[in-house]
C-alpha positions in Angstrom: 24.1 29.3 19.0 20.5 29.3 19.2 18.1 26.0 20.2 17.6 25.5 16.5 21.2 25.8 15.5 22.0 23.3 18.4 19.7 20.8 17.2 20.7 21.0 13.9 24.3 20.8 14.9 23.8 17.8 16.7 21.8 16.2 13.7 24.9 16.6 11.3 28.1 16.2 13.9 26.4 14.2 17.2 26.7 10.6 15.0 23.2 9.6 15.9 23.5 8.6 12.1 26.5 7.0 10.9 28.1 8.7 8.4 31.3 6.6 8.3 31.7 5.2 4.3 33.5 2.3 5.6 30.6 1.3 8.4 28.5 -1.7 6.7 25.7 -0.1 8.4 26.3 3.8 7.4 23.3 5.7 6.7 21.8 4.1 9.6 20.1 5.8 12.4 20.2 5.1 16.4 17.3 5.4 18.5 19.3 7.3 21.2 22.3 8.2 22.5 22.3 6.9 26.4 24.7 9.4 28.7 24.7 7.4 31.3 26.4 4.4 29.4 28.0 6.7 26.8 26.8 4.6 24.2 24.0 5.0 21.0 21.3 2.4 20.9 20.2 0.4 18.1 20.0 1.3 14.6 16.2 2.3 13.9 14.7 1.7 10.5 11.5 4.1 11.3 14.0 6.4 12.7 16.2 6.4 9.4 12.9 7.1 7.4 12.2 10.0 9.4 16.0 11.3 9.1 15.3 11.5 5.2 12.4 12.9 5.7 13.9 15.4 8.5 17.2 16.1 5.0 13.9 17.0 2.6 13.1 19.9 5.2 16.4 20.8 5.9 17.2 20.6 2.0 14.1 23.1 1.5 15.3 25.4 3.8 18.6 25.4 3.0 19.4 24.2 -1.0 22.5 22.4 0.2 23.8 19.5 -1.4 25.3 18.0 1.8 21.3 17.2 3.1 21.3 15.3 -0.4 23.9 13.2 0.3 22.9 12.1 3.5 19.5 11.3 2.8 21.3 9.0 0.1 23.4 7.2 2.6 20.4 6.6 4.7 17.9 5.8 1.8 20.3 3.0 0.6 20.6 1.3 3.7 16.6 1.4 4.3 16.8 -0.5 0.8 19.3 -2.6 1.9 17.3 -3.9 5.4 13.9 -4.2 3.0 15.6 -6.5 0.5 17.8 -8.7 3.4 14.3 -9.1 5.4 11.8 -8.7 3.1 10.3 -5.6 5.0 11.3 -2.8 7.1 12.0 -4.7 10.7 11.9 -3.2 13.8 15.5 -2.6 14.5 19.2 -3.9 14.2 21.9 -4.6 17.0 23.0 -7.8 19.0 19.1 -8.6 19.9 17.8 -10.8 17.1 14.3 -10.6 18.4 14.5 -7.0 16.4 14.8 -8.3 13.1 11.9 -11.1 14.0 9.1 -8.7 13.5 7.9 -5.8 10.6 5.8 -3.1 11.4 3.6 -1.8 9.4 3.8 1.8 10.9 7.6 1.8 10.4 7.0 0.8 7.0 5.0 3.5 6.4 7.5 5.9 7.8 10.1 5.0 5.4 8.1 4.5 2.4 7.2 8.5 3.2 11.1 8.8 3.6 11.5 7.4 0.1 8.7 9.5 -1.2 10.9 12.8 -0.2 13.6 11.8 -1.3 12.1 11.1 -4.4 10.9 14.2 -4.6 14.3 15.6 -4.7 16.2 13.3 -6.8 13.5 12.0 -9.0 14.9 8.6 -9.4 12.4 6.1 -10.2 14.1 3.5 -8.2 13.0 5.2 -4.3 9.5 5.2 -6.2 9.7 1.9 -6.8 10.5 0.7 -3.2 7.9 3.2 -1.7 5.5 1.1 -3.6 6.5 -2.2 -2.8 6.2 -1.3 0.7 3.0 0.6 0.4 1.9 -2.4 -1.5 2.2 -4.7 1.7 0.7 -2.6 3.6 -2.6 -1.9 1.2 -3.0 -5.5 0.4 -1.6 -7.4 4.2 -1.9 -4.4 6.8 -5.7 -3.0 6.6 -8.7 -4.4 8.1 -12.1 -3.8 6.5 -13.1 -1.1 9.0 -10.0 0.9 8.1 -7.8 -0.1 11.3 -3.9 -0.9 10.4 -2.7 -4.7 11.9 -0.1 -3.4 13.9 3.1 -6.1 13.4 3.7 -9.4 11.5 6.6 -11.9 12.1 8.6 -11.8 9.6 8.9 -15.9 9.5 6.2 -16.6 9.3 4.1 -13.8 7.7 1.8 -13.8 10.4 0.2 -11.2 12.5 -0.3 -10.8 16.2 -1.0 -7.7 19.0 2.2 -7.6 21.4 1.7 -6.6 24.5 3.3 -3.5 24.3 1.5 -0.2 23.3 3.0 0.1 20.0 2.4 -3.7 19.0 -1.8 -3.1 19.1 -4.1 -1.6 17.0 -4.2 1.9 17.6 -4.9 5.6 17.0 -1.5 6.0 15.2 -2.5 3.8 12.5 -4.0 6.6 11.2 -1.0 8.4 10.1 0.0 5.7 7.5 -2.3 8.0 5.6 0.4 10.4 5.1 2.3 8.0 2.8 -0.6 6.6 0.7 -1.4 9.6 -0.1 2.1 11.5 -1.1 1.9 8.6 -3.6 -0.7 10.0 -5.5 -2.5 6.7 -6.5 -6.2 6.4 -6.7 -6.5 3.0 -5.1 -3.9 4.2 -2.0 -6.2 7.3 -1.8 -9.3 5.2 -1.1 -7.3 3.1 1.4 -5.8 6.5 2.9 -9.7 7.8 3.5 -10.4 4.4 4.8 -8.0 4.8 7.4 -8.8 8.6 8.3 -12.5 7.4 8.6 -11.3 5.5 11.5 -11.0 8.6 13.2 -14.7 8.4 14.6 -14.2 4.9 16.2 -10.9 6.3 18.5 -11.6 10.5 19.2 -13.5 10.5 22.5 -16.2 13.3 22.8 -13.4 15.2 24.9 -11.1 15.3 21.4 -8.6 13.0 22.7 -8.1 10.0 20.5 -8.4 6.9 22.6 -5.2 4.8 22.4 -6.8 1.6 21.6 -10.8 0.8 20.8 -12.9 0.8 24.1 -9.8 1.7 26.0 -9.3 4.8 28.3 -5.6 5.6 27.9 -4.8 8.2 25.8 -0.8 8.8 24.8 -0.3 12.1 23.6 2.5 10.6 21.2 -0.3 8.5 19.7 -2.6 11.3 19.7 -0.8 13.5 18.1 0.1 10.7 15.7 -3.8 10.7 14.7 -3.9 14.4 14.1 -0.8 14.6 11.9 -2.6 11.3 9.6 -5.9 13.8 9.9 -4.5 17.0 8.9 -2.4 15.6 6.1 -5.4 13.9 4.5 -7.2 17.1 4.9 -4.5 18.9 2.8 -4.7 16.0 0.2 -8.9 15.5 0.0 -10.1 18.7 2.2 -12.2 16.8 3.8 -13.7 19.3 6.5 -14.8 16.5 9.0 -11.0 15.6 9.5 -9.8 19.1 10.1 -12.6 19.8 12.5 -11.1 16.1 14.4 -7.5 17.7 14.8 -9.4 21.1 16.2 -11.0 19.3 18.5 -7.9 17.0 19.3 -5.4 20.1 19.7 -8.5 22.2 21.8 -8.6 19.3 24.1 -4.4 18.8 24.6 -4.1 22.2 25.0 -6.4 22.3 28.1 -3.9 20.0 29.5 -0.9 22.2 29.5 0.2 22.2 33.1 2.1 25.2 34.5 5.9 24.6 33.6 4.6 24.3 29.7 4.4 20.5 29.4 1.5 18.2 29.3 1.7 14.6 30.5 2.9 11.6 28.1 -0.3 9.2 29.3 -3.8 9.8 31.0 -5.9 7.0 32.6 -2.4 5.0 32.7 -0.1 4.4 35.7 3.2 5.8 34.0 3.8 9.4 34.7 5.4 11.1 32.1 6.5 14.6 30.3 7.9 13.6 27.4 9.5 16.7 24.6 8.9 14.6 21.7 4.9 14.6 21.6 5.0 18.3 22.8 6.8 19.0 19.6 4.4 17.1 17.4 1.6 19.3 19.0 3.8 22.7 17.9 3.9 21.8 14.6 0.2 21.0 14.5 -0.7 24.3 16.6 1.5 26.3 13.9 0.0 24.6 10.7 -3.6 25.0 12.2 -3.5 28.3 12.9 -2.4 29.1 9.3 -5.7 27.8 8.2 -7.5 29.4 10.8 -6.1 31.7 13.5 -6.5 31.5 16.8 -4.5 33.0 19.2 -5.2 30.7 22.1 -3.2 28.1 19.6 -0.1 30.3 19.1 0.0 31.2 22.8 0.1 27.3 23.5 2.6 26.5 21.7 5.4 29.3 22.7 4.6 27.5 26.3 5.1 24.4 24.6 7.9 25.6 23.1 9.4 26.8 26.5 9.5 23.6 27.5 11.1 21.3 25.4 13.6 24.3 25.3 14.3 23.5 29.0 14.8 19.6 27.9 18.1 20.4 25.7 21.2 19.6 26.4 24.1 21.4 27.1 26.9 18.4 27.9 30.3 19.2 26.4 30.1 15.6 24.8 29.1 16.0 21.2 27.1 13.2 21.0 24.5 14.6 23.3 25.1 18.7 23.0 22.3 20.4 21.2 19.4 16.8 21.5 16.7 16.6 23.7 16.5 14.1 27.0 13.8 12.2 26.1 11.6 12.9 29.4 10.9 13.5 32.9 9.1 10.4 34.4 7.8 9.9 37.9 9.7 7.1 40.1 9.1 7.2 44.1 11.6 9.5 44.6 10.2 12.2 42.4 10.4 13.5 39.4 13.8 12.3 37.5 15.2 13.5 34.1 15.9 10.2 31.4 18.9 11.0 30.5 18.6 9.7 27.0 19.2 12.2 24.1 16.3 11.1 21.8 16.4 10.9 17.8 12.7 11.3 16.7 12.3 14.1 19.9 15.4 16.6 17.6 13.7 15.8 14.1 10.5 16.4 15.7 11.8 19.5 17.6 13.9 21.1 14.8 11.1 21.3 12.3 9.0 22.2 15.5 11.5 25.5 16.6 12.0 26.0 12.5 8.4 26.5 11.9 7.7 29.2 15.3 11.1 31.2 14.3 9.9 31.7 10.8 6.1 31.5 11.7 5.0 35.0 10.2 6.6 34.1 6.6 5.0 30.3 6.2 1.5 29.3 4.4 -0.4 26.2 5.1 -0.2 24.9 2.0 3.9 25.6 1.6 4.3 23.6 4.7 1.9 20.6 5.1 3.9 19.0 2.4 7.2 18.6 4.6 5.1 17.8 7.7 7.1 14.2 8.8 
């Protein structure tokens, strides 16, 4: 079996979603499944958005029911956590400080989960939902300059910066775009450019998008968060300004490529880091790009790419790991060590990643953009 076919295997059969009717939490998705522990972490709202998202592509490809049917299982208990919290919270399992705070990138996520999956079905209800999330985040989330408030306790209804990376204002905020705009509502539009115009305020003159304003870390995740928001919107409003950003973003990442293919998780940061999952964001950019405009410095980047997360899947006999990716290699004092944690958001990342370079010569821009996730 191929790397695709392992990765899509281990979608369907590794239960990194639960599938189980009986489960009160089926249609859930875990963050990871941890080898070392032989155990699945918690159950990851964001994650579960992109899963649908992840059964739209597959159901493209593929015209299979069974993609349907998941993505059902998954979109009712998204639905489920929105109406017991009153938002999409960070996460469920024995940690209560998970179900303390709402995100309003995770929200975003799944509201785009519940656009796809609309887009299947047509049933007004995931319509609904989609809005009452977008909603939040048009009228709660977005600052007059266009930057997203990253997280609000969900007591409380107030919002604060955590100290960790994902809890500040940031580059990423960007791709909420993507959801405001698959709506297809004038007032979300305005809010979507509003966002995107942000763009100027976090792309260094390099092309890499700083991770927060005035700071000199860049996270490639992140980054390539901002570009995905960028190119969307271009697809949507063709502005040229925000194609010309992700140009400039993927001409500066791809000067980073080291030799073995990857290109470090963080810059001007003291965690070392090669991580698959932001490698295949940048694929799927490099692919969709260079159906606009060719460039063969793009396509060669992203086979090395490519090569790379390749050598990050596994091949344990355990089903629950066979055919994911380990999340990274990351730099301790005794070298560089493999995390052996088979990641969720690396495979959906990945498979439409490998998907889109086996099939490269028979896809269009405009054919593709729409499934980007």
């Amino acid at each position: 079996m191929d790397s695709y076919g392992k990765v899509k295997n281990w979608l369907l059969e590794s239960g990194i979603c639960i599938l189980d009717t009986s489960d009160p939490n089926v249609g859930a998705v875990h963050s990871f499944y941890d080898l070392a522990n032989k155990e699945f972490s918690f159950l990851y709202p964001e994650i579960t958005g992109y899963y649908i998202s992840t059964m739209n592509f597959l159901y493209n490809q593929e015209n299979s029911q069974k993609y349907v049917d998941m993505a059902r299982l998954c979109v009712s208990w998204l639905i489920k956590i929105y109406d017991t919290y009153g938002g999409i919270v960070m996460g469920i399992d024995s940690d209560k400080r998970k179900t303390e705070q709402i995100f309003s990138f995770d929200s975003a996520m799944c509201a785009k989960g519940l656009l796809d999956f609309y887009d299947i079905t047509k049933e007004q209800k995931y319509r609904e939902y989609s809005k009452k999330i977008l909603d939040w985040i048009v009228e709660e989330c977005v600052n007059d300059a266009g930057t997203v408030k990253p997280v609000m306790m969900q007591e409380t209804k107030k919002f604060f910066e955590s100290a960790m990376w994902y809890g500040k204002t940031s580059c990423f905020g960007i791709k909420l775009a993507m959801a405001l705009l698959d709506y297809g509502d004038a007032k979300y539009r305005e809010i979507a450019t509003k966002i995107c115009e942000t763009y100027k305020k976090f792309q260094n003159e390099n092309g890499s998008f700083a991770l927060q304003l005035g700071s000199k870390a860049v996270n490639l995740h992140s980054h390539a968060y901002a570009m995905e928001g960028l190119l969307y919107a271009y697809s949507v409003i063709r502005e040229e300004r925000y194609l010309e950003s992700v140009q400039k973003g993927l001409d500066w990442a791809t000067s980073q490529i080291d030799e073995d293919g990857s290109i470090p998780l963080w810059f001007n940061f003291n965690y070392k880091s090669k991580a698959a999952y932001p490698l295949a964001q940048l694929i799927r950019l490099l692919v969709l790009v260079n159906k606009i405009t060719p460039n063969l410095k793009y396509i060669d980047a992203a086979r090395k790419l490519t090569d790379f997360i390749v050598s990050l899947q596994s091949e344990e006999k355990d089903k629950r790991a066979n055919g994911g990716f380990y999340e990274e290699f990351y730099k301790s004092i005794f070298g560089w060590k493999k995390r052996t944690r088979v990641n969720s958001w690396t495979y959906m990342f990945a498979l439409q990643a490998l998907n889109w370079m086996e099939n490269y010569e028979n896809l269009s821009f405009e054919n593709s953009i729409k499934y980007l996730y």
